[in-house]
C-alpha positions in Angstrom: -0.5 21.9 -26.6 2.7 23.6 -26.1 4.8 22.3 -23.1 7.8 21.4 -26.1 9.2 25.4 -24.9 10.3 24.5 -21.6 13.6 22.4 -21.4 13.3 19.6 -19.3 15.4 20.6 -16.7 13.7 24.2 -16.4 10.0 22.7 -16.2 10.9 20.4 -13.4 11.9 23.2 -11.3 8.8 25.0 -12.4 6.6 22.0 -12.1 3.6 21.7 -9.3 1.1 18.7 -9.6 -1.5 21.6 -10.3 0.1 22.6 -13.1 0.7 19.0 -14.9 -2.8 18.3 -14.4 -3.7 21.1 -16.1 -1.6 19.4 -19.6 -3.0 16.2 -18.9 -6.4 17.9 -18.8 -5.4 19.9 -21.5 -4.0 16.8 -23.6 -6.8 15.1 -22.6 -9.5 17.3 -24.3 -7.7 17.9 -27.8 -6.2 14.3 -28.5 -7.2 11.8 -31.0 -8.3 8.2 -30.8 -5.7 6.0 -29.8 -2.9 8.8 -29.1 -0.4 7.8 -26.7 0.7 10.1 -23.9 3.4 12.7 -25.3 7.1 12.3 -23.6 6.7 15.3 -22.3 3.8 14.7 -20.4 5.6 11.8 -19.0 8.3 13.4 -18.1 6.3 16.2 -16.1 4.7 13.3 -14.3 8.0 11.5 -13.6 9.5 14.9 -12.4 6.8 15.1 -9.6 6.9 11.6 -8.5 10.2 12.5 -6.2 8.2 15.6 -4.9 4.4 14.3 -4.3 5.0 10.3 -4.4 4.0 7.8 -6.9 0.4 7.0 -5.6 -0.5 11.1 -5.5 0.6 11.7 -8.6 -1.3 8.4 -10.2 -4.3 9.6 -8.7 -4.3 13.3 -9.8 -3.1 12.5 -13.5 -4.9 9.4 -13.5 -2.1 7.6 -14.5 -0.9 3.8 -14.2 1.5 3.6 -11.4 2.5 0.2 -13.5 3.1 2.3 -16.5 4.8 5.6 -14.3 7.1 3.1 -13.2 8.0 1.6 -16.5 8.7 5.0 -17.3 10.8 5.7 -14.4 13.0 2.8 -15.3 11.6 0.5 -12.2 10.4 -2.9 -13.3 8.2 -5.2 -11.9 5.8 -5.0 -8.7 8.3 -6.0 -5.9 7.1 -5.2 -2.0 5.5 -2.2 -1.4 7.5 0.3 0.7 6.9 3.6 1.8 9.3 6.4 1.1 12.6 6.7 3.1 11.6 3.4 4.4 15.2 1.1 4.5 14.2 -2.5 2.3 14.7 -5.6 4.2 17.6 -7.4 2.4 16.7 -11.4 1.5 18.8 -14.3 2.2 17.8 -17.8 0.7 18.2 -19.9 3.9 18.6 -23.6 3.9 17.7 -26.0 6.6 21.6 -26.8 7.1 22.3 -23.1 7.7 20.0 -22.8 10.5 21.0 -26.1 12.1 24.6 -24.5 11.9 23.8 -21.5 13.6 21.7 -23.0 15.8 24.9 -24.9 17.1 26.7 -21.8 17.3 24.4 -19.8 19.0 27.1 -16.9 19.8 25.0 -14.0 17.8 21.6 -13.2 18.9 19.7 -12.9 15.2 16.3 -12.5 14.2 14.7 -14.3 11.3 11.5 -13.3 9.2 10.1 -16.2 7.2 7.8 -15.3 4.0 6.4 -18.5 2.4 5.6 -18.4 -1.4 1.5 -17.4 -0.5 2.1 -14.9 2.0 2.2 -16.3 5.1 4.8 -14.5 7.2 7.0 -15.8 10.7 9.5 -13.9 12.7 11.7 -15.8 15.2 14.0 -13.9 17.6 16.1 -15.5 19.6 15.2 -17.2 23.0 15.8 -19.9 25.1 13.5 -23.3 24.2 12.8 -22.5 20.8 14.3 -25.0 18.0 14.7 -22.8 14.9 14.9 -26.1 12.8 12.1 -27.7 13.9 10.2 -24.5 13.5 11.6 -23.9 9.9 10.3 -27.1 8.9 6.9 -26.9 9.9 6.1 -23.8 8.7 7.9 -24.1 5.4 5.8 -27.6 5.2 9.0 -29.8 5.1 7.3 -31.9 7.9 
């Protein structure tokens, strides 16, 4: 296979997801036993993850979006967003801070709770509601 004649920045321009499937295909059929994916097909695939998403290009190369994303530098298997999506920032709260701020009460804030198996809670502000008492019993404090 010959995609060593394009430079990097070249191919990526020139790249479709058509077109890498065609040198994974290609790959595919005139590899040996236990050969490893060139760094060039890898760098096709990576090239076309910005363009066509991760789970696209996964499927048509038939890929490891765990290993793409090695690749790409991005460890581990945080939430799930989709693209241009903002990520919700996370803030350890402690029993004491929310006692606090319930005291204060002079900005309206929203909290999302995400328990260690999944189990979410949003609390928005409102009149009645103890934030406290409902932090304890669902983090199972009570």
């Amino acid at each position: 296979m010959s995609t060593d004649n394009l430079s990097t920045s070249s191919a990526a321009s020139l790249l479709t997801l058509e077109t890498v499937s065609r040198h994974f295909e290609q790959w595919r059929r005139e590899k040996k036993k236990g050969e490893r994916i060139p760094e060039q097909l890898w760098s096709e695939a990576i090239a076309l993850v910005e363009v066509y998403g991760l789970s696209q290009v996964t499927r048509t190369l038939h890929l490891s979006g765990r290993d793409l994303n090695k690749r790409r530098g991005i460890v581990g298997s945080g939430p799930r967003r989709r693209r241009g999506e903002a990520s919700a920032a996370f803030l350890e709260v402690e029993p004491a801070v929310v006692a606090q701020a319930q005291r204060l009460r002079s900005v309206p804030t929203c909290l999302e709770l995400i328990r260690p198996d999944g189990l979410r809670l949003r609390i928005e502000p409102g009149d009645g509601i103890e934030p406290l008492a409902v932090l304890e019993r669902f983090m199972g404090v009570v």
